[in-house]
C-alpha positions, -999 to 999 in steps of 0.1 A, spaced: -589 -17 -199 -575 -28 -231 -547 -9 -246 -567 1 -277 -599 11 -257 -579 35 -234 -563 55 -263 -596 57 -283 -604 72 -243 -578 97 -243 -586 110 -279 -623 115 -272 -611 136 -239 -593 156 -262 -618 159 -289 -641 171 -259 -624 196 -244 -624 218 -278 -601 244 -265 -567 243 -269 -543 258 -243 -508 264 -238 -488 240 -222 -481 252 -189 -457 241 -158 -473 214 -139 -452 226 -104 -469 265 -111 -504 247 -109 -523 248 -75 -544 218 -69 -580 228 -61 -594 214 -26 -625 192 -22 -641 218 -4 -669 239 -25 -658 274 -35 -668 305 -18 -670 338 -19 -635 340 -12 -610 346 -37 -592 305 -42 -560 311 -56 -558 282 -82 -526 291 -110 -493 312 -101 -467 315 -128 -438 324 -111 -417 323 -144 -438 352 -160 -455 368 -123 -493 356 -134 -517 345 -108 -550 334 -111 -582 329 -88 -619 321 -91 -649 323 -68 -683 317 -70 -704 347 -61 -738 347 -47 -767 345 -74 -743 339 -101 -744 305 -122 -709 304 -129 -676 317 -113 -659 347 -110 -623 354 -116 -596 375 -109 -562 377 -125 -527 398 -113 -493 404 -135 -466 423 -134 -453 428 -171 -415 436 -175 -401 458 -201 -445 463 -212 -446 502 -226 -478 514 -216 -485 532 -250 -479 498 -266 -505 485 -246 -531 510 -252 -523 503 -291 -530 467 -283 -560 472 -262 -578 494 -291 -569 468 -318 -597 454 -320 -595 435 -358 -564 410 -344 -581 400 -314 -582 369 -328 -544 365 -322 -543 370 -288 -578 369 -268 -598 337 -254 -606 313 -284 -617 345 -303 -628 334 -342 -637 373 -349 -634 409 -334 -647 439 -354 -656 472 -342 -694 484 -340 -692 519 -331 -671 544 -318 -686 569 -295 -660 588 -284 -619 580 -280 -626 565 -243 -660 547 -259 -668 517 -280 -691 488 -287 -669 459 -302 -683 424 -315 -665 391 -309 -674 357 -319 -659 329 -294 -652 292 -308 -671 265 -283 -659 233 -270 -666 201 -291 -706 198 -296 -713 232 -284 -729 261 -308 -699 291 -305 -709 321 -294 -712 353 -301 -709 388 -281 -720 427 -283 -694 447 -259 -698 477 -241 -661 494 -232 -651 522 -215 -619 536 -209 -611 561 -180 -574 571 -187 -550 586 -165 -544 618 -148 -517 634 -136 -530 625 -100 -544 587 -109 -515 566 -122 -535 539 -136 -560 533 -164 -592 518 -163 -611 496 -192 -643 489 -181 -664 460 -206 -698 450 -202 -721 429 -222 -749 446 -240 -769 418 -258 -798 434 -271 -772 458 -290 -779 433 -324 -806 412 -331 -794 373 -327 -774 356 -353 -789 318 -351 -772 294 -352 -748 314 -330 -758 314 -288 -757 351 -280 -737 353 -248 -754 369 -216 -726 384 -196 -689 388 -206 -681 411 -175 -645 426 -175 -625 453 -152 -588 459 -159 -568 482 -140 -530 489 -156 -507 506 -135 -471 517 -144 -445 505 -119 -403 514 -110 -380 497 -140 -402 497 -165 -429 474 -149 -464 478 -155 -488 459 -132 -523 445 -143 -550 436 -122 -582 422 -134 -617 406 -127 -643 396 -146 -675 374 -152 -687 350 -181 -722 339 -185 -720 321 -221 -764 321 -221 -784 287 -235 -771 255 -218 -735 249 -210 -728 218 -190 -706 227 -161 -677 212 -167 -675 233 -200 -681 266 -181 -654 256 -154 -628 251 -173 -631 286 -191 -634 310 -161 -604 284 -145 -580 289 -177 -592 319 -199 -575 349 -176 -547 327 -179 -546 327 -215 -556 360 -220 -531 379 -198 -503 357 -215 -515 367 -247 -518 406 -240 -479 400 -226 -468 386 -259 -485 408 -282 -476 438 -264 -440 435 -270 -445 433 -307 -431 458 -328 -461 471 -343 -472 482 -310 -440 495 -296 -427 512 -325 -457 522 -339 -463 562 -349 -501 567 -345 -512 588 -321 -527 578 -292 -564 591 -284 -558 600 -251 -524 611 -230 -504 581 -211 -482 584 -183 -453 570 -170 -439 558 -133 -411 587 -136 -439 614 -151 -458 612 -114 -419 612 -98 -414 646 -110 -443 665 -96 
C-alpha cells in the first residue's frame, strides 16, 4: 500500500472510532481469545499500576455484553465519594463520553432520576438517557453502600434527533477497607437502542468501566470533594467505625 494511502487509512480509523480514551499500558492489556464469549466472566484489562480490572460477558438474551469492573482506591475518603457520586451537573468531567448531566427529580436523599446525554462514535446520532438511582447506604452492621441505576425511558418523551437509550444498567458496591482503602465492585449493562453496528457497541462495554472507574478515582481526590463542608444526606462509615463495636 502506498505511503500516502495508508495514513489517509489510519486517520479515517481514528475519525471512526469517535471516542477518545486514555492512553493506557499496552503490557496491562489482556489479549481476547478467538473463542466466542460466554457466560463466564473473561477477564480482558488489569491495571496493576492503579488495581483496576475489567471483564465482559455476554449473557443469555442480551444483544450486547455485560461487564464487570473491581478497584481498590488508596487514600479514596468515602464521604468524598458520596459528594462525587451525587454531583450530578460535572458528570461531564469524569463519566463515559458524557456531553450533559442534569438532575430530574429528587425523591428522597437515597432517590433520584438524573438525565445524561452520551456523545456517539463518528456517524452515529448521540444519545440520550432518563436514570433511575437508588442508594442503600450503610449500617452499622453492612459496611458497604449500594447505588443501584436503571434506565427508565419512558420517564420523558423522545428528543429527536437524539436515540433514546434502552438500558444503561448499573450496580456499584463501595466498601471501606484497612489503610484508608476503599474497594469498588461493579457491573453493569448498556443497550444504546436504534442500530449500532457491533463493533461500536464492543468497544464501549470493553473500555467504558475502564474509563469510568479511572475517572471516579481522579475526581474523588479533588479538593472540592474532600474538603468540602456540606452535609452529607445520609451517615457514612469507616473501616475503624465497624472495628470498634
Amino acid at each position: 500500500m502506498p505511503k500516502v494511502m495508508m495514513v489517509k487509512v489510519l486517520i479515517l480509523g481514528v475519525l471512526i472510532s469517535g471516542w477518545h480514551l486514555p492512553v493506557l499500558a499496552a503490557n496491562d492489556d489482556i489479549e481476547e481469545l478467538q473463542a466466542p464469549l460466554t457466560n463466564e466472566w473473561r477477564l480482558v484489562k488489569s491495571d496493576r499500576l492503579r488495581n483496576i480490572k475489567t471483564y465482559v460477558r455476554l449473557e443469555d438474551g442480551k444483544r450486547y455484553r455485560s461487564f464487570r469492573a473491581e478497584m481498590v482506591m488508596d487514600n479514596v475518603k468515602p464521604e468524598a465519594l458520596i459528594r462525587l457520586i451525587l454531583d450530578f451537573k460535572n458528570y461531564p468531567k469524569w463519566f463515559w463520553e458524557t456531553r450533559e448531566a442534569k438532575l430530574l427529580q429528587k425523591i428522597s436523599d437515597t432517590e433520584y432520576y438524573v438525565y445524561m446525554i452520551h456523545d456517539a462514535p463518528y456517524g452515529l446520532p448521540d444519545r440520550d438517557v432518563i436514570l433511575h438511582a437508588v442508594v442503600s447506604p450503610q449500617t452499622t452492621t453492612k459496611p458497604y453502600l449500594d447505588l443501584t441505576i436503571k434506565a427508565a425511558p419512558n420517564y420523558l418523551p423522545l428528543k429527536p434527533p437524539l436515540v433514546r437509550m434502552v438500558a444503561e444498567d448499573l450496580f456499584f458496591r463501595f466498601t471501606p477497607l484497612a489503610n484508608g482503602q476503599l474497594k469498588s465492585e461493579s457491573e453493569g449493562y448498556v443497550d444504546p437502542g436504534g442500530i449500532v453496528p457491533s463493533w461500536a457497541a464492543n468497544f464501549v462495554q470493553r473500555s467504558a468501566p475502564y474509563a469510568v472507574a479511572l475517572g471516579a478515582l481522579r475526581m474523588a481526590k479533588r479538593d472540592e470533594y474532600v474538603n468540602s463542608e456540606q452535609a452529607l444526606p445520609f451517615k457514612v462509615y469507616h473501616f475503624s467505625d465497624y472495628l470498634a463495636q
